[in-house]
N, C-alpha and C positions, 0 to 999 in steps of 0.2 A: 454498858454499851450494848448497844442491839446495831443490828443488821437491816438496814431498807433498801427498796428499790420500787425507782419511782413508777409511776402507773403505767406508762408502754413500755417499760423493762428495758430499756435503754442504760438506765444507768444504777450500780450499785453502791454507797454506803457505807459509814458506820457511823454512828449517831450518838449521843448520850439517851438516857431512859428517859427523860422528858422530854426530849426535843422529836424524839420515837412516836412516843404516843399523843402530842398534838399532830403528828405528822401524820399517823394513823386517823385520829379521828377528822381531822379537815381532807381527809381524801386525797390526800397529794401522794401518798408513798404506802406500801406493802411492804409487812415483813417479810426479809427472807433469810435463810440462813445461813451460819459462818462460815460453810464451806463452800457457798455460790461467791461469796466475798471470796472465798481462798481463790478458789480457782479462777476468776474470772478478772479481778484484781489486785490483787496483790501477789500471787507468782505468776500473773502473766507475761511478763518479759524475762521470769527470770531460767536462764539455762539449767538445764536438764542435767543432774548429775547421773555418773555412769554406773552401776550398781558393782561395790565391792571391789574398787578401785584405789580406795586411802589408804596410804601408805601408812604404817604402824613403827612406835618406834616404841621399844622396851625401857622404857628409864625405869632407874632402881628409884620410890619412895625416901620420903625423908626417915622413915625408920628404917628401909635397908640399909641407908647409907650409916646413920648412926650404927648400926650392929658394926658395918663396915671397918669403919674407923675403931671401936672394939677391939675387934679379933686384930687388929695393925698393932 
């Protein structure tokens, strides 16, 4: 998969590697890369998580619990 965007930068892409490179050579599209895709479409609507917010919960492993039942 590669990453284009067409010639007045208007719109960004993903492509297969063949579809890429006659894209490339007929002039229609520039490569760019995976992170101008990230950023400009594909998380562009998506909300903003808050940093160090999720909530954690302790579950004991399935070998804890086996020892668990063990020691019972």
């Amino acid at each position: 998969m590669k990453t284009m965007r067409s010639r007045d930068g208007k719109r960004i892409w993903r492509t297969t590697d063949e579809k890429a490179s006659q894209l490339y050579q007929d002039g229609e599209a520039n490569y760019a890369t995976k992170e101008e895709w990230k950023r400009e479409v594909r998380d562009f609507n998506k909300p903003k998580e808050t940093a160090g917010v999720k909530s954690k919960t302790n579950k004991p492993s399935k070998a804890q619990k086996r020892q668990l039942r063990k020691t019972l």
